[in-house]
C-alpha positions as CSV (number, residue, x, y, z in Angstrom):
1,X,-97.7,-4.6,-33.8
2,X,-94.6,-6.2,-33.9
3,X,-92.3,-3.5,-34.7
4,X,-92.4,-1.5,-31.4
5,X,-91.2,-4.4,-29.6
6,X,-88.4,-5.3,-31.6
7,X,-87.2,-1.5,-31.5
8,X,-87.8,-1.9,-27.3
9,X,-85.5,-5.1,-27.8
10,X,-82.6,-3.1,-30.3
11,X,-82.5,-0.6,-27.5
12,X,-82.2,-2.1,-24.9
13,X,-79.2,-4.4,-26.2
14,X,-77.1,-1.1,-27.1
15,X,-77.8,-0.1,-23.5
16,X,-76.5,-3.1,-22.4
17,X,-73.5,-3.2,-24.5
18,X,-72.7,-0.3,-23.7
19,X,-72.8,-1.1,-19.8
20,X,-70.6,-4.5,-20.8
21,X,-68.3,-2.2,-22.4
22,X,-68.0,0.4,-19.5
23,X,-66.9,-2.9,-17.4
24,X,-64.8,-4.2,-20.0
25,X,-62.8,-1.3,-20.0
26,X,-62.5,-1.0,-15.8
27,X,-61.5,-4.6,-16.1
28,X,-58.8,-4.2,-18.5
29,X,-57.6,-1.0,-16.3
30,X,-58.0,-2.9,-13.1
31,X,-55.9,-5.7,-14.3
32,X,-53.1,-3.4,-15.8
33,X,-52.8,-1.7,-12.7
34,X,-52.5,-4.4,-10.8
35,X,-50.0,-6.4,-13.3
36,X,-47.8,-3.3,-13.0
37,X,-47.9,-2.6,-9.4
38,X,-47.0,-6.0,-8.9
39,X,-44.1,-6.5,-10.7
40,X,-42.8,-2.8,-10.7
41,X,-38.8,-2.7,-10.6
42,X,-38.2,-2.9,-6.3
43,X,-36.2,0.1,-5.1
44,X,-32.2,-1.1,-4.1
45,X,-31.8,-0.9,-0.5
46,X,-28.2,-0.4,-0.6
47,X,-25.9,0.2,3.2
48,X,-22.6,1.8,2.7
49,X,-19.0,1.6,4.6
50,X,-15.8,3.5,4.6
51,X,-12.8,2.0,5.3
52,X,-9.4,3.8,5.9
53,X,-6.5,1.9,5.0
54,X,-3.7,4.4,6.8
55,X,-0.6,2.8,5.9
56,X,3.1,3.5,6.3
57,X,4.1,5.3,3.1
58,X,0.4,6.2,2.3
59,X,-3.4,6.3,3.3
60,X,-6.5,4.9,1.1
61,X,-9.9,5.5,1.5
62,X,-12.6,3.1,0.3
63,X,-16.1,2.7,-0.3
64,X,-18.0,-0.4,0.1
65,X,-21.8,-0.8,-0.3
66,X,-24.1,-3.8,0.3
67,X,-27.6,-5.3,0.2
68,X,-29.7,-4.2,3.4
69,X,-31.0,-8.4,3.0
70,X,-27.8,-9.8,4.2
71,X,-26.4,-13.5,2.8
72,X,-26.0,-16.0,5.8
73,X,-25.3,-13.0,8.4
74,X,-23.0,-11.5,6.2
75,X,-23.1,-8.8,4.0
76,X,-22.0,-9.1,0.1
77,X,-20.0,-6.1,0.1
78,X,-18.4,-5.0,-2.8
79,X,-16.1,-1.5,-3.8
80,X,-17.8,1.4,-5.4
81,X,-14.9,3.7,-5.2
82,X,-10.9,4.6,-3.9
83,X,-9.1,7.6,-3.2
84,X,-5.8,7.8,-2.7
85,X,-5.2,10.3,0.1
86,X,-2.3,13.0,-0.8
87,X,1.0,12.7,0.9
88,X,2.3,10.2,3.4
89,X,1.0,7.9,6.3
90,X,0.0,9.7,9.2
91,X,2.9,8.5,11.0
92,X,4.6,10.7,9.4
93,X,2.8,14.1,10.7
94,X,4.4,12.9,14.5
95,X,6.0,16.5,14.5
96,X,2.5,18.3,13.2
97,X,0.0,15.6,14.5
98,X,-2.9,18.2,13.6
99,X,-2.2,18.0,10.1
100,X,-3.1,14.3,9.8
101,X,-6.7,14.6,9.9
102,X,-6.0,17.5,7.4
103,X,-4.5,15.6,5.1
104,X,-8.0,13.2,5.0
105,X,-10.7,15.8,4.2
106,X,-10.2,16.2,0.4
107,X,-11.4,11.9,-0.3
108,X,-14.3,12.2,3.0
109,X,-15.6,15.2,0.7
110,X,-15.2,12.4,-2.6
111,X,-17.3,10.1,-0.2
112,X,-20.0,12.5,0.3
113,X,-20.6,13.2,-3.6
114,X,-20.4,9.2,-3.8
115,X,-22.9,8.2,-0.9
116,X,-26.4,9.1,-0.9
117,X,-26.9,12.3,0.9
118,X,-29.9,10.5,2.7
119,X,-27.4,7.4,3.7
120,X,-25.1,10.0,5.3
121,X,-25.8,9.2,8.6
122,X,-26.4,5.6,8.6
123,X,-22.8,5.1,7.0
124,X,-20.4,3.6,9.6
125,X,-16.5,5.1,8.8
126,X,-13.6,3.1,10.4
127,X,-10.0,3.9,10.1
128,X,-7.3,1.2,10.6
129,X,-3.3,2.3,11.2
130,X,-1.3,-0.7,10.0
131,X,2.6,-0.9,10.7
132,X,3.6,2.7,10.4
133,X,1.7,3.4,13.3
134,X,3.0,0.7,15.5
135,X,6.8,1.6,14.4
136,X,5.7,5.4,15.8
137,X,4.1,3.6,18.8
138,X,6.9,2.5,19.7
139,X,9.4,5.1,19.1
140,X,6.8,7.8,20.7
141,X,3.3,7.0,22.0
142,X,2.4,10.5,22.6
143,X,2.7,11.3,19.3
144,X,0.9,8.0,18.1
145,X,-2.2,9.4,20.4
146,X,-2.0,13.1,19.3
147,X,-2.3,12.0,15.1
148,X,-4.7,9.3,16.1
149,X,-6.9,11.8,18.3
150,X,-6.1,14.5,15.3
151,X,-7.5,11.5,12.5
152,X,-11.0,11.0,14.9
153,X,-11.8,14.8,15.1
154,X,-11.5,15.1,11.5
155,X,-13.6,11.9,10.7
156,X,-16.1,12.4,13.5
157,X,-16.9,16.7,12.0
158,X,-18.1,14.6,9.1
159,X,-21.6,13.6,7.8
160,X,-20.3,10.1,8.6
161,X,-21.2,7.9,11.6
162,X,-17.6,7.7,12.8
163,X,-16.8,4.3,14.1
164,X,-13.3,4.3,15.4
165,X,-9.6,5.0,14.6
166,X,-7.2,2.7,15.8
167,X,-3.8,0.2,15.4
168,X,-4.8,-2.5,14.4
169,X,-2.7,-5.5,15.3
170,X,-0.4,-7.0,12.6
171,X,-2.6,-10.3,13.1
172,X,-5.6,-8.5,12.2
173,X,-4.3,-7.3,9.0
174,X,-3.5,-10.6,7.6
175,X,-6.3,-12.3,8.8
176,X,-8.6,-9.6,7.3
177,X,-6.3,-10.1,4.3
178,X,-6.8,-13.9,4.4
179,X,-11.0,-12.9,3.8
180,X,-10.8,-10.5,1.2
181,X,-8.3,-13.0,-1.0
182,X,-11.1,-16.1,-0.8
183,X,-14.0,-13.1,-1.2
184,X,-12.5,-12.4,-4.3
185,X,-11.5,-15.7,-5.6
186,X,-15.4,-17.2,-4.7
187,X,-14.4,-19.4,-1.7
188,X,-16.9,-18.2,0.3
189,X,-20.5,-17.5,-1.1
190,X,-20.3,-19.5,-4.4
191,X,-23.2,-18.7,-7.3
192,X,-24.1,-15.4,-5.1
193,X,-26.7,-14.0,-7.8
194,X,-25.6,-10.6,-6.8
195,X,-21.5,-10.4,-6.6
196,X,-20.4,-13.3,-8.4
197,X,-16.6,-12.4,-9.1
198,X,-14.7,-15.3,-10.6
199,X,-16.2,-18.7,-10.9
200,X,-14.0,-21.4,-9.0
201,X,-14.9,-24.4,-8.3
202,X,-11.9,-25.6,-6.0
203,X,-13.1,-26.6,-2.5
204,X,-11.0,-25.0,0.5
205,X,-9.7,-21.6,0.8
206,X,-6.3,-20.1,0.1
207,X,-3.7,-18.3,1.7
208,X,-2.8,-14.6,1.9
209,X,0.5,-13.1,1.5
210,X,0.8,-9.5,2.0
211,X,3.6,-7.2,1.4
212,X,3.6,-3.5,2.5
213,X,6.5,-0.8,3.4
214,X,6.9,-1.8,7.2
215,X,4.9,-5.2,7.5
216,X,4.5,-8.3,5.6
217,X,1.6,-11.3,6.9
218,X,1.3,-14.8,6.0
219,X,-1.9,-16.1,6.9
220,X,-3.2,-19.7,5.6
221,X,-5.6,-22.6,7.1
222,X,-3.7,-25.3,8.0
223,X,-4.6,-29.0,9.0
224,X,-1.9,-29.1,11.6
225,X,-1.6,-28.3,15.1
226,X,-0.4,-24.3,15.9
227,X,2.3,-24.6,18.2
228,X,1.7,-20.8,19.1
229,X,-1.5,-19.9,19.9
230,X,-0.3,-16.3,19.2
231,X,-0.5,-17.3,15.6
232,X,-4.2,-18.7,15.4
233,X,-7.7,-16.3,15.2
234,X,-10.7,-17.9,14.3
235,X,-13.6,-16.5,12.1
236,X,-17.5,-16.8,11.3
237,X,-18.3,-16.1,7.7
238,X,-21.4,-17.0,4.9
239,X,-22.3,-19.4,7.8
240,X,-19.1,-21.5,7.9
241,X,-16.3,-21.1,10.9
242,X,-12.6,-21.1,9.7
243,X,-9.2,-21.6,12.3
244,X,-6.3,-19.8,10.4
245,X,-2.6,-19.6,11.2
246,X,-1.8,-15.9,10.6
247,X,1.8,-13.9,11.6
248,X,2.8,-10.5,11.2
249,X,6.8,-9.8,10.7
250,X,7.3,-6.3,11.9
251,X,10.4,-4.3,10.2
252,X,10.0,-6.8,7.2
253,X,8.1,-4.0,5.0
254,X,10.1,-4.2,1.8
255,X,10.7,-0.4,2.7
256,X,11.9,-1.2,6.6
257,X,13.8,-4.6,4.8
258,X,15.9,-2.1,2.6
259,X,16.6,-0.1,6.0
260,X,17.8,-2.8,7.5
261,X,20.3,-4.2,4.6
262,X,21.8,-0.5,4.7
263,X,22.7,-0.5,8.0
264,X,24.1,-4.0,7.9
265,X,26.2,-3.0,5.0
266,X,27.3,0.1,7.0
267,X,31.0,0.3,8.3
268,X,32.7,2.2,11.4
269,X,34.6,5.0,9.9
270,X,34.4,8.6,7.7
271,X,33.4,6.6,4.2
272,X,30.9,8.4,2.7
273,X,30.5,6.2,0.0
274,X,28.9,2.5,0.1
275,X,29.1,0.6,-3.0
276,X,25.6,-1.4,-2.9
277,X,24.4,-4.5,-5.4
278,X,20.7,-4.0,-4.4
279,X,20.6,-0.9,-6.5
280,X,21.0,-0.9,-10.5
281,X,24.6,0.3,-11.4
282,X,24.9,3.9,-12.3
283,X,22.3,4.6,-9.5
284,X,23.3,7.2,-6.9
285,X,21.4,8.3,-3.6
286,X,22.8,9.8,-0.8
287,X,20.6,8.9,2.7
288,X,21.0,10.7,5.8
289,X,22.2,8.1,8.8
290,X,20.0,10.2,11.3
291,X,17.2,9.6,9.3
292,X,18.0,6.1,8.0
293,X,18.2,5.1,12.1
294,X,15.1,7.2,12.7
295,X,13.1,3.9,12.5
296,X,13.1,1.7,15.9
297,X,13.6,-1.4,12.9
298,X,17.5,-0.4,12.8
299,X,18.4,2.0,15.7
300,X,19.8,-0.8,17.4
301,X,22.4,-0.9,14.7
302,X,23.4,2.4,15.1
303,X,26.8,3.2,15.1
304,X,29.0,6.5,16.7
305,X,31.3,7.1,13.5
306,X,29.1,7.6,10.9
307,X,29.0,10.4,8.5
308,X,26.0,12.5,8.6
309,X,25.5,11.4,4.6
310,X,26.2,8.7,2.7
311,X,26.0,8.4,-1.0
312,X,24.8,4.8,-2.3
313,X,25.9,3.8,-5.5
314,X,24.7,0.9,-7.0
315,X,26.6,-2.0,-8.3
316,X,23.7,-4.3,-9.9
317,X,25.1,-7.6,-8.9
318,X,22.0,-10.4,-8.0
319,X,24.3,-12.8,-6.0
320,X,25.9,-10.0,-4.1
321,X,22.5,-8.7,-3.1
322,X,20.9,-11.8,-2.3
323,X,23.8,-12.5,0.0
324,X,23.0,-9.4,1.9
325,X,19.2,-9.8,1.6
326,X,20.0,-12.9,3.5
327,X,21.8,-11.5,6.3
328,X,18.6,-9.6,7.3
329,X,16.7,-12.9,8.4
330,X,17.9,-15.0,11.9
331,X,17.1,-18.6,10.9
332,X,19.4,-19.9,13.5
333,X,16.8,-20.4,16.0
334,X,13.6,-22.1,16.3
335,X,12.4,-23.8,19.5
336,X,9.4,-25.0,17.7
337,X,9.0,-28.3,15.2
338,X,9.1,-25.7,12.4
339,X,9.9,-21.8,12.0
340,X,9.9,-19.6,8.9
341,X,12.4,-17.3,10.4
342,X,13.4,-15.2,13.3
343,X,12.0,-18.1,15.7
344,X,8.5,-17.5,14.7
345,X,6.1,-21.0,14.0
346,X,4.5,-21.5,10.6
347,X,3.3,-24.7,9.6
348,X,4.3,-26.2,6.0
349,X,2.3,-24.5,3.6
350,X,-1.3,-25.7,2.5
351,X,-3.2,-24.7,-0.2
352,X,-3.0,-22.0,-2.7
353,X,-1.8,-18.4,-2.3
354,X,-3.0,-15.2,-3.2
355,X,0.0,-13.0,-3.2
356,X,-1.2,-9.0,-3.3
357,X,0.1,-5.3,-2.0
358,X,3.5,-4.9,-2.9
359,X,4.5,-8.4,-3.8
360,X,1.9,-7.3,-6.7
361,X,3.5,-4.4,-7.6
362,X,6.9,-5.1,-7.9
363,X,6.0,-8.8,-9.8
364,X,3.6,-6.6,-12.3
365,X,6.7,-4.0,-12.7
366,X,9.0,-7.0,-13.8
367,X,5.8,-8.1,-15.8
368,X,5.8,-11.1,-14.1
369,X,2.1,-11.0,-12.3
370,X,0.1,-12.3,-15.5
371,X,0.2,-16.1,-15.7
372,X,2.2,-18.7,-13.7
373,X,5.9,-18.4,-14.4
374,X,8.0,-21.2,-13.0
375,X,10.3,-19.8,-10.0
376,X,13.6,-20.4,-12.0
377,X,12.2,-17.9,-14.8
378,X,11.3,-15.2,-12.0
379,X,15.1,-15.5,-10.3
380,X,16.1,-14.6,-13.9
381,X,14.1,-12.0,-14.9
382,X,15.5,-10.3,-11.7
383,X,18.5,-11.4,-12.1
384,X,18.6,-9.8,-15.2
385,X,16.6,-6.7,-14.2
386,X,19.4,-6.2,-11.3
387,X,22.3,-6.3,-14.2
388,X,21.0,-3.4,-16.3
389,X,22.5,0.0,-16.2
390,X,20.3,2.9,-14.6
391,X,20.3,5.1,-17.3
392,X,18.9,1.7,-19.5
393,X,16.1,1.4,-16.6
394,X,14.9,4.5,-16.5
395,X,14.8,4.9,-20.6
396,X,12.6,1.7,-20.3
397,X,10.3,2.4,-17.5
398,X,8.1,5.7,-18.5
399,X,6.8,7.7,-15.4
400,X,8.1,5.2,-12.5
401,X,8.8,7.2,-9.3
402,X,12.5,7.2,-9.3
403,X,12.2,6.1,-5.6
404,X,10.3,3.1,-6.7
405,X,11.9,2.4,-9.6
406,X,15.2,2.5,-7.9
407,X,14.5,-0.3,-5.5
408,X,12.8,-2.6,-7.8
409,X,16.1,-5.0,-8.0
410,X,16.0,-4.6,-4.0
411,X,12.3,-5.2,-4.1
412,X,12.6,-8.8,-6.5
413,X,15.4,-10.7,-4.3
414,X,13.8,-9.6,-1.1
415,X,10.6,-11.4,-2.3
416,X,12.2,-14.5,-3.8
417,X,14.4,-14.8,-0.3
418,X,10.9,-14.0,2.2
419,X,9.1,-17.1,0.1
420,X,11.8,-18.8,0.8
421,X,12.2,-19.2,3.8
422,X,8.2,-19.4,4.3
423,X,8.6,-22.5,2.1
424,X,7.7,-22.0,-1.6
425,X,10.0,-24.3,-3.2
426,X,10.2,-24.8,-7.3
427,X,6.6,-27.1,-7.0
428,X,4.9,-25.0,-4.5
429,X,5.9,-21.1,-6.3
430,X,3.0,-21.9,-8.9
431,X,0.5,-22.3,-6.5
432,X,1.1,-18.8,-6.0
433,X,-1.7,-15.6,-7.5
434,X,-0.2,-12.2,-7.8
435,X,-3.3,-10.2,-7.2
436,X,-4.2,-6.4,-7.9
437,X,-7.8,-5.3,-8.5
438,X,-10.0,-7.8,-8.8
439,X,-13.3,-6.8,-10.5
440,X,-13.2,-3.4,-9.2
441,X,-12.0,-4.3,-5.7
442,X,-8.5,-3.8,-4.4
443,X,-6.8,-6.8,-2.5
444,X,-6.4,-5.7,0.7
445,X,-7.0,-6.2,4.5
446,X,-10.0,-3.5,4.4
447,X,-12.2,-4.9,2.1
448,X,-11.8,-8.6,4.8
449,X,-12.3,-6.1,7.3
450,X,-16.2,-4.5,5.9
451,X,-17.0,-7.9,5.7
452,X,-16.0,-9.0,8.9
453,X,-18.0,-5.8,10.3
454,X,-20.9,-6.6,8.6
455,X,-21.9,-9.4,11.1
456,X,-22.4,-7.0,13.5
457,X,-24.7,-4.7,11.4
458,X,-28.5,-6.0,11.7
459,X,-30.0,-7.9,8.0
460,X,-33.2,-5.9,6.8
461,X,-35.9,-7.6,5.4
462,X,-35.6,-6.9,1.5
463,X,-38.0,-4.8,0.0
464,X,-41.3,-7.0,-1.5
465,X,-44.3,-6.2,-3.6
466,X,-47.1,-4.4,-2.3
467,X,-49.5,-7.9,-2.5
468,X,-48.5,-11.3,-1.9
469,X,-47.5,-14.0,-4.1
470,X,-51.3,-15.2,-3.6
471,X,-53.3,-12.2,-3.7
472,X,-51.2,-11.5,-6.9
473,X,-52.4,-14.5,-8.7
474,X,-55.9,-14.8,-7.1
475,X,-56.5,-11.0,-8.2
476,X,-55.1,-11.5,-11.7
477,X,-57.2,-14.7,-12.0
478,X,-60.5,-13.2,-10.7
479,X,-60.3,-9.9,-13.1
480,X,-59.3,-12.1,-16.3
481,X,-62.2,-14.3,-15.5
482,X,-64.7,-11.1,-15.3
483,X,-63.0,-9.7,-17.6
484,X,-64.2,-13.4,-19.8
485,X,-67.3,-12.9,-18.5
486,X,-68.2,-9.7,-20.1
487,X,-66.9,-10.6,-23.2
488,X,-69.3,-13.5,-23.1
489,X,-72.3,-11.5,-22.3
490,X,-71.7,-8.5,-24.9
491,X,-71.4,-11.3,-27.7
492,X,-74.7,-13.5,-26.6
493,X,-76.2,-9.3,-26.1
494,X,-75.3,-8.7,-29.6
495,X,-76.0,-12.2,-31.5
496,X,-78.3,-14.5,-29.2
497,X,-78.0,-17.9,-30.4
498,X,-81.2,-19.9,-32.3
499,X,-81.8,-21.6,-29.2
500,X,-82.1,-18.6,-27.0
501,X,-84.4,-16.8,-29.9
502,X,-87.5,-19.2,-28.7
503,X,-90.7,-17.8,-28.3
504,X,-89.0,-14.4,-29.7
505,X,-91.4,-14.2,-32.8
């Protein structure tokens, strides 16, 4: 009589194991699912920028992208990509002012195959005209107007949300300089876990030296009282406020430098040939006067028997040419406590420089950039650069630009004599970076001046996980727990311990 119970009691364990199992299994699904959900790769929530740098010789477009999540109000922007825009500055279109926003449409269509097509419209574009622009200001504001006004149409007709298109002031451009230098060198958000460029542990920030073809900036913190308020900006940044001495020298481009050591070297009469150290010997160039006073920098200097053409030949003589290099710069005046030149204020230098645009360029040329080469060794190097023949330059220097190549003995005393007189003395010249791309990201003014717009640009709060760091861990504990459970009850179902068998006879 037995028999038919214990069959009852088989059966209805395989019933019940098999239930256990059906809940085993939903268990192991449910906490899978939740486990994956949970820690599922977040989606980036990037913000874009576009920056256009429209200098005097040429015009740059770059892109910068950041995390929506900002880091102490300001965004950790970093380059994603450059393009070089094709021909000149837009200063030069003054005589066909609608061909200037022409000129910009080829890299705005690079930006759109760059930038999400669903971050089109959220991406602010700004375009800043550096000293070109103020040197055709000056000579002609109606023309400045009609390519600035040509410049917005073309940027505003684009997917972009078009921002603005303006001058901006030669103490804006080394003042955004001055940020992107200590962005790049760490100065500012140290250990950021996403953009962490190069390590530095040095407390402070440095200064910026920038070198272009009209302008050159200076810009440093200094402990000392500015004499000229003119000279001071102040700036919020990662949290921290910084006061910084900054000045713009108008004219004192390396290119608008060379213009101006030209016409002092011109003399009254029909000679239409000027024997000139600045230039390699060998080298020959012949410059139109009408175009070489076409720049407000020398049209002062301007005199009424000049040829219409004068040929330059080059002498290659370093003295010679720093004596005239010299003659460009009025240090006979200062009615402050100190002046770099010209009568302008500067403190004495503090800190350590970052020295980038075309003080980079011409030190890399003369393969000087890399390393920290005392100042004596640099006057030699150009010294002996200067001395070689042209024909021996050019053999040497592959696919240089003949313009640029041309000018690099120009280019080397220029810098030594501007340092100069801002006060880098044999000690001081090795506290001075040459600086190019940095991880990716050009030093320049445009990348200090995304960051700098970033503040205004609302933080988003950063993308989380569907629960919460509790539910997370409460759900995961309560389904491994049933989970436990189950296993538990399928393996007393299955093999019931002795003491449980009682009174099962």
């Amino acid at each position: 009589m037995e028999e038919p119970k214990v069959a009852k009691q088989k059966t209805w364990n395989k019933k019940a194991l098999l239930i256990l199992g059906v809940f085993f299994v939903l268990g192991i699904v449910a906490l899978t699912v939740v486990a994956v959900l949970q820690n599922k790769p977040l989606p980036e929530n990037l913000k874009y920028g576009i920056v256009l740098d429209a200098g005097s010789s040429h015009t740059s477009l770059y892109i910068y992208q950041w995390p929506a999540e900002k880091e102490n109000d300001t965004g950790v922007v970093q380059q994603v990509e450059e393009c070089k825009v094709e021909g000149n500055g837009i200063s030069s279109y003054n005589q066909k002012p609608e061909n200037a926003g022409l000129s910009l449409q080829a890299c705005l269509n690079k930006a759109r195959e760059v930038i999400p097509v669903n971050k089109h419209k959220e991406t602010p574009v700004y375009l800043g005209a550096t000293a070109g622009m103020r040197l055709l200001r000056l000579t002609n504001s109606r023309s400045a107007e009609e390519v600035l006004t040509s410049v917005e149409n073309t940027l505003r007709s684009s997917p972009f949300d078009f921002q603005g298109a303006r001058i901006i002031t030669g103490q804006e451009e080394g003042a955004y300089g001055w940020i992107t230098i200590n962005y790049l060198l760490g100065n500012f958000i140290q250990n950021s876990p996403w953009f962490n460029i190069i390590p530095n542990s040095k407390q402070g920030t440095s200064g910026a030296l920038d070198l272009g073809g009209a302008s050159t900036q200076i810009t440093f913190v200094s402990d000392e009282n500015i004499e000229s308020q003119d000279n001071t900006l102040r700036f919020r940044l990662y949290g921290k406020s910084y006061n910084v001495y900054t000045h713009s020298f108008l004219c004192y481009g390396k290119d608008q430098a060379l213009r101006l050591q030209l016409a002092n070297s011109m003399t009254d009469g029909q000679n239409i040939t000027l024997l000139d150290p600045c230039f390699n010997s060998g080298y020959r160039r012949n410059v139109s006067t009408a175009d070489l006073y076409s720049s407000p920098c020398v049209s002062s200097l301007r005199t009424l028997t000049l040829p219409q053409t004068i040929q330059i030949q080059g002498t290659g003589n370093y003295q010679l040419c720093k004596k005239k290099v010299e003659s460009i710069f009025n240090v006979s005046h200062c009615s402050y406590s100190r002046c770099s030149f010209n009568g302008i204020f500067q403190p004495v230098l503090q800190g350590e420089f970052g020295a980038f645009s075309a003080f980079f360029f011409v030190m890399d040329f003369l393969k000087l950039a890399k390393g920290k080469a005392s100042l004596d060794s640099v006057k030699n190097t150009v010294e002996r650069h200067c001395s070689k023949p042209w024909f021996e330059v050019k053999r040497d220097s592959g696919n240089v630009k003949e313009k640029y190549l041309s000018e690099y003995c120009f280019s080397g005393v220029y810098i030594l004599n501007l340092l100069d007189l801002y006060g880098f003395n044999a000690s001081s010249w090795e506290d001075i970076t040459f600086l190019g791309k940095i991880h990716g990201s050009d030093a320049g003014w445009t990348l200090g001046y995304m960051l700098n717009l970033t503040n205004m640009i609302p933080a988003e709060l950063p993308a989380s996980p569907p629960l919460s760091h509790g539910g997370y861990v409460g759900l995961m504990v309560f389904f491994s727990v049933f989970i436990s459970i189950i296993l538990l009850t399928c393996w007393l179902t299955s093999r019931k311990p002795k003491c449980l068998q009682k009174g099962i006879i």
